[in-house]
Structures are given as C-alpha cells and as structure tokens.
LUMDO-796263 format. One line per field, with one value per residue: residue number from 1; x, y, z of N, C-alpha, C in turn. Coordinates in steps of 0.05 Angstrom, whole numbers, plus 5000, padded with zeros to 4 digits. Example, Ala and Ser with C-alpha at 12.3 -4.5 7.8 and 13.67 -1.06 7.14 Angstrom:
LUMDO-796263
i = (1, 2)
n.x = (5264, 5257)
n.y = (4886, 4955)
n.z = (5156, 5142)
ca.x = (5246, 5273)
ca.y = (4910, 4979)
ca.z = (5156, 5143)
c.x = (5264, 5258)
c.y = (4934, 5001)
c.z = (5156, 5157)
***
This chain:
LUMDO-796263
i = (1, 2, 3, 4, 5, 6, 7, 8, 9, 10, 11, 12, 13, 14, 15, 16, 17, 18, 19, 20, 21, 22, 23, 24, 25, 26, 27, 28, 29, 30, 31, 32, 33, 34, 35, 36, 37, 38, 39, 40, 41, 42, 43, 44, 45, 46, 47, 48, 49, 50, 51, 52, 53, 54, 55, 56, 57, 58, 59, 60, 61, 62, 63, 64, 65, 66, 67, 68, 69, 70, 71, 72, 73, 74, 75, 76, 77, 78, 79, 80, 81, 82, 83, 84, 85, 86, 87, 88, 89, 90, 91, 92, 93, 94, 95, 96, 97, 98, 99, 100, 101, 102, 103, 104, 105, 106, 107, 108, 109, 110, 111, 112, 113, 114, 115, 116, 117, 118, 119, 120, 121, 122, 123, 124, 125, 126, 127, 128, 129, 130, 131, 132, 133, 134, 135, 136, 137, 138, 139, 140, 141)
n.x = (5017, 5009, 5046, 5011, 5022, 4995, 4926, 4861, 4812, 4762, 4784, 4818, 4767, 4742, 4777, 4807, 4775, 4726, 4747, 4783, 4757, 4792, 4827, 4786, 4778, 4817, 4830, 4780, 4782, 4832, 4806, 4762, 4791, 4819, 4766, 4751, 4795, 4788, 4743, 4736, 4763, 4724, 4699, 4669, 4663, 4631, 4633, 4644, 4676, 4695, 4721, 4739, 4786, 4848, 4893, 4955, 5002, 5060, 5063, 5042, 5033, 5030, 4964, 4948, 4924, 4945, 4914, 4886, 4846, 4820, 4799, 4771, 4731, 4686, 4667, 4656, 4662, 4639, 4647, 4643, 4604, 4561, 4526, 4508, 4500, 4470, 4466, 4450, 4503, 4555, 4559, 4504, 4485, 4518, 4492, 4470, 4410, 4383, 4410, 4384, 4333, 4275, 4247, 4280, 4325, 4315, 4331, 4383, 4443, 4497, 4577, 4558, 4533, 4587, 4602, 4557, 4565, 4614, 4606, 4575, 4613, 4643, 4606, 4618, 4673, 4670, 4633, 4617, 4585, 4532, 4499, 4438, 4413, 4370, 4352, 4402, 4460, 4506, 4574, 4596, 4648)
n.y = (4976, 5045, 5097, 5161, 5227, 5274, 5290, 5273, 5296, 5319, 5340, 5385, 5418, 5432, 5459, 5500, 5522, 5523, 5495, 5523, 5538, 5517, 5482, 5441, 5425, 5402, 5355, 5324, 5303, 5265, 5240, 5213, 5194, 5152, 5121, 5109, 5066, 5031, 5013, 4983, 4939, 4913, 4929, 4973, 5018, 5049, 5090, 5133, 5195, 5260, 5243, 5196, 5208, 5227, 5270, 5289, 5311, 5315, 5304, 5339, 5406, 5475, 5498, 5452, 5400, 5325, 5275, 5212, 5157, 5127, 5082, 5023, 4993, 4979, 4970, 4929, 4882, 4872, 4837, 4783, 4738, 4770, 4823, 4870, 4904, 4899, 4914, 4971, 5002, 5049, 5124, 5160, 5220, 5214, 5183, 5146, 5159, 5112, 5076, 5084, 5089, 5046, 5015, 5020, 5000, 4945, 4920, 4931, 4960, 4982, 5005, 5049, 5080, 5101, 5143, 5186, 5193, 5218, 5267, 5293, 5304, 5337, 5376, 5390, 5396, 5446, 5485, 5475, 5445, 5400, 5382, 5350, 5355, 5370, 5421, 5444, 5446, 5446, 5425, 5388, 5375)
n.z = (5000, 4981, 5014, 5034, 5041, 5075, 5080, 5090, 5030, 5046, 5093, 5081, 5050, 5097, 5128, 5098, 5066, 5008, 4942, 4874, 4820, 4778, 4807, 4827, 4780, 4763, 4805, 4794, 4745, 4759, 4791, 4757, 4726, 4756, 4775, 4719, 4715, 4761, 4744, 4696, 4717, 4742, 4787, 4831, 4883, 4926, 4957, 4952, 4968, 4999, 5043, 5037, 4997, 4983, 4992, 4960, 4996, 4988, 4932, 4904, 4869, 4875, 4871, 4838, 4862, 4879, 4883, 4907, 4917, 4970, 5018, 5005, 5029, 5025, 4971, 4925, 4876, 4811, 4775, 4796, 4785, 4790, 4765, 4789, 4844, 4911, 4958, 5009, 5016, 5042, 5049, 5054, 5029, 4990, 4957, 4901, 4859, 4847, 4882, 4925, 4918, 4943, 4897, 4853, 4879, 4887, 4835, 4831, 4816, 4788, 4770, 4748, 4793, 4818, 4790, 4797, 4852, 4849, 4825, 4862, 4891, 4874, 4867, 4922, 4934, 4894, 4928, 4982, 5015, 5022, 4964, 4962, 5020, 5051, 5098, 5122, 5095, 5107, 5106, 5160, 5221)
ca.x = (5000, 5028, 5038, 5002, 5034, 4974, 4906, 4836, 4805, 4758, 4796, 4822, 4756, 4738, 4802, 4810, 4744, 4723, 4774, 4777, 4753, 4804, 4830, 4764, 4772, 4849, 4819, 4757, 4797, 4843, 4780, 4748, 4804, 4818, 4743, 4762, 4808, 4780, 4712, 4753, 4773, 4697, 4708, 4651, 4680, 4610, 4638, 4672, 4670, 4721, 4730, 4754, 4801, 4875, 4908, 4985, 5024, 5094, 5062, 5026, 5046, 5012, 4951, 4946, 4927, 4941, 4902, 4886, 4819, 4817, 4776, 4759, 4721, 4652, 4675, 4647, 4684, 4612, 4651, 4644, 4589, 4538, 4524, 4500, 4508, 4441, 4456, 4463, 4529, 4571, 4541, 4477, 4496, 4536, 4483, 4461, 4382, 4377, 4403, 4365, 4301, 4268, 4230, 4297, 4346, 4311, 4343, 4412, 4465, 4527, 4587, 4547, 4540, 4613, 4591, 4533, 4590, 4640, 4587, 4567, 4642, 4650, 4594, 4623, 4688, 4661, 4607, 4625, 4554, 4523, 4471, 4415, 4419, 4354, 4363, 4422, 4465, 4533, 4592, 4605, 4679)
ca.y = (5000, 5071, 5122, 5184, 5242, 5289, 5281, 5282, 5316, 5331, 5360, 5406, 5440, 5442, 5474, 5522, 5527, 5502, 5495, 5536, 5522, 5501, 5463, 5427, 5405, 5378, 5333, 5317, 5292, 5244, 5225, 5206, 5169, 5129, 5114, 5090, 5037, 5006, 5000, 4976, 4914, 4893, 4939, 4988, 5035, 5051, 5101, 5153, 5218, 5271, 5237, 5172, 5221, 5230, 5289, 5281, 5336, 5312, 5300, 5361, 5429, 5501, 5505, 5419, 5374, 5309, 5260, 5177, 5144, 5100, 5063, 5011, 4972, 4975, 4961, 4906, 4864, 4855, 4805, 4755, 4728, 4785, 4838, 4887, 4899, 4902, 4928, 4998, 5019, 5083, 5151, 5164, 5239, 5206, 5150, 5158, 5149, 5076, 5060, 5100, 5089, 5019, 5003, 5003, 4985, 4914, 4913, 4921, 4981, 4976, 5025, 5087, 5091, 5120, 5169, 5198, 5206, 5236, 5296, 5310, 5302, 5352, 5400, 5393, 5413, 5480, 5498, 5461, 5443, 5374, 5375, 5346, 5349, 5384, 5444, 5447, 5435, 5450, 5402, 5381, 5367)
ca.z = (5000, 4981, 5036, 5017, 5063, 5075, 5090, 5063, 5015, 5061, 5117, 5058, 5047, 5122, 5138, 5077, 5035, 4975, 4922, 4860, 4789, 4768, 4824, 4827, 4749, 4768, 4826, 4788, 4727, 4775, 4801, 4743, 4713, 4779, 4778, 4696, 4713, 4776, 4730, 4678, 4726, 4749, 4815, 4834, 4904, 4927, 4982, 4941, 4985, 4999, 5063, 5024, 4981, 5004, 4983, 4969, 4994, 4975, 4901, 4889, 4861, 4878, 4848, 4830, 4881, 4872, 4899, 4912, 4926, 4987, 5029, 4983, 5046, 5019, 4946, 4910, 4855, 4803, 4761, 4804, 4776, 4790, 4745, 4804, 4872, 4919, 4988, 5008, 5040, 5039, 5055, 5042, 5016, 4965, 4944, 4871, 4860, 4839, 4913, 4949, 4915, 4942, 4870, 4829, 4886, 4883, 4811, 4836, 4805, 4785, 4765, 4739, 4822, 4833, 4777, 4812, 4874, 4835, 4816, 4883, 4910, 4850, 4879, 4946, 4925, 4892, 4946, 5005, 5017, 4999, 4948, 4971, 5052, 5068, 5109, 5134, 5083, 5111, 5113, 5181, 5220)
c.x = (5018, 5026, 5030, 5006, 5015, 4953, 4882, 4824, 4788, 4760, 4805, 4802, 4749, 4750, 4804, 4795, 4748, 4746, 4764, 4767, 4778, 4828, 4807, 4773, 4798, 4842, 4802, 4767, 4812, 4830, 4774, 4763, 4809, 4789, 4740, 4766, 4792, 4758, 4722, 4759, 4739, 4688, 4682, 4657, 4654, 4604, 4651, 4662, 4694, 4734, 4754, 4777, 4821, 4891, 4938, 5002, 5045, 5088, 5049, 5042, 5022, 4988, 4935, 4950, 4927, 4935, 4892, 4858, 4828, 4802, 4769, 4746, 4692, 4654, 4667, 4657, 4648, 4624, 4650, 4622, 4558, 4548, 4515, 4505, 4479, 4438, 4471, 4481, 4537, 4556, 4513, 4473, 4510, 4526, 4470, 4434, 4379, 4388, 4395, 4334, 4290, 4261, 4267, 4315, 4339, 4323, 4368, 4432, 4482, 4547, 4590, 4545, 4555, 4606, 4576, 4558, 4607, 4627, 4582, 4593, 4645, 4638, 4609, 4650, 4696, 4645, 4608, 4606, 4546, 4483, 4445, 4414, 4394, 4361, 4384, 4444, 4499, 4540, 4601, 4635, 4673)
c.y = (5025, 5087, 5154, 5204, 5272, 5292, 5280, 5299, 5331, 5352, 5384, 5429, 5449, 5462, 5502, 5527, 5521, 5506, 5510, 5522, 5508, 5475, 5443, 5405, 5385, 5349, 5319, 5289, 5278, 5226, 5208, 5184, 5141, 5106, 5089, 5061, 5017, 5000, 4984, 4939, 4902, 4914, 4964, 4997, 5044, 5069, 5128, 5181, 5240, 5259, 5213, 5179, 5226, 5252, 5288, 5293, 5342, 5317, 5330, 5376, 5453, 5493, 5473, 5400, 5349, 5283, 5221, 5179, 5128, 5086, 5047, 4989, 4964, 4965, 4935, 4896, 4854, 4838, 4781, 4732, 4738, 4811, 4874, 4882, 4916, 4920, 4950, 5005, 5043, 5104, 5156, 5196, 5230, 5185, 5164, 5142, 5117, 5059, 5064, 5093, 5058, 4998, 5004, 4995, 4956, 4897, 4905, 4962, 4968, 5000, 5053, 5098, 5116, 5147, 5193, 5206, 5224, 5269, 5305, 5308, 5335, 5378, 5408, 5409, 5447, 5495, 5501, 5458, 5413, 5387, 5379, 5337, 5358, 5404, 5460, 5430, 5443, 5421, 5398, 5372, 5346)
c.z = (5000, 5003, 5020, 5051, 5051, 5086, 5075, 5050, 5031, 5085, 5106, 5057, 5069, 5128, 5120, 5061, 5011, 4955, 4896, 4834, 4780, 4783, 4818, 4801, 4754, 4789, 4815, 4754, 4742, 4776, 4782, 4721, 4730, 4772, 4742, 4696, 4739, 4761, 4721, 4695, 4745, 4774, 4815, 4872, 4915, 4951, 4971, 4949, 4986, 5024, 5058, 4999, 4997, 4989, 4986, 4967, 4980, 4946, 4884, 4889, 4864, 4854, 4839, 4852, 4870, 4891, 4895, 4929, 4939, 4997, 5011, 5014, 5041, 4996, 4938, 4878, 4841, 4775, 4768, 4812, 4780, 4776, 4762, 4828, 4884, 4942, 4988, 5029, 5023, 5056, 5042, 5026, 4988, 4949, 4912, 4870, 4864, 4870, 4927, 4949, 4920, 4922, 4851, 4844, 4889, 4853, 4810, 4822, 4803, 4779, 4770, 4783, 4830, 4818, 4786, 4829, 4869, 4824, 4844, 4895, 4887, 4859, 4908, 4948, 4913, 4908, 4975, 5025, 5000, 4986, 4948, 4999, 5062, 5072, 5110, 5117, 5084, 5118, 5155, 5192, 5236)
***
C-alpha cells in the first residue's frame, strides 16, 4: 500500500474552503480516471466521498492537488458472477438514485453509482455544501 503524506480531501475544504475552478477540474479529472480503471477491472468503490480522498502533499504542486481514492472497504468486485450489487452501504449523501430508491434498488446498480458520487464530491468541492441534505446543508467536522 502507498503512503500518501497528507490528508483528506475533506479535511482540505473544512480547513480552507472550497477549492477553486480550476483546482476542482484537476481533482475531478484524477477522480474520474481512477474511477476508469478500477471499472475497467469489474470493481465498483460505492463510498467515494472527499473523506475517502487523500490528498498528496509531497506530490502536488501550487495550484494541483494530487490525489488517491481509498477506502475501498465497501467496494464490490461485480465480476464475480453478479452483474449488480444490491445492498446499500457508503454515505447516504453520496448514494446515487437507483440506491436509494426501494423500486429500482431491488434491481441492483452497478458502476454508473461511483459516477453519481463523483458529481456530488464535485459539487462539494466547489460549494462546500452537499447537494441534497435538506436544510442544513453544511459540511460538518
């Protein structure tokens, strides 16, 4: 396992507020390639948050964070002989319709999931506010 000398993405916007445009797009693009290859191998990450984001001091440059997806503890492998995955873990802030909703999470999801995550990690990043929280839609420490 690599050491990533830093902390999370999260603690990032707590600490110093949302990140800029074009920060955002540098993280968001990482993101989205990371999110590429583990698809790419059957792998669906079903947790992907800024919390589960690691920011890597040593690696980055002003301006370009560079960052690593972790937590893979909820993660589900759907090559192995299922085509979807049924039960709902992660955050519920970060769940994408189809697992939230009872009538199609009896179908299953797959993938497109992390997708959905990766947009509201995306809003969270520029706003530093989730989404769809109700009220009170500040990030918490």
């Amino acid at each position: 396992m690599e050491l990533v000398e830093g902390g999370e993405l999260f603690e990032d916007i707590v600490s110093h507020g949302c990140l800029t445009e074009s920060e955002a797009r540098y993280v968001f693009l990482q993101l989205a390639d990371a999110l590429r290859y583990i698809h790419s191998k059957g792998v669906v990450h079903r947790d992907l948050k800024p919390e589960n984001i690691l920011v890597d001091k040593k690696e980055s440059r002003p301006g370009l964070p560079e960052v690593k997806i972790s937590d893979f503890g909820h993660s589900k492998l759907i090559d192995d002989g299922y085509s979807t995955a049924l039960t709902r873990v992660g955050t519920p802030q970060y769940w994408a319709p189809e697992v939230l909703d009872a009538r199609t999470n009896a179908r299953g999801y797959n993938e497109k999931v992390d997708l959905w995550s990766l947009g509201v990690v995306l809003f969270v990043m520029l706003e530093g506010t989730y989404p769809f929280d109700g009220a009170d839609n500040s990030l918490e420490d």
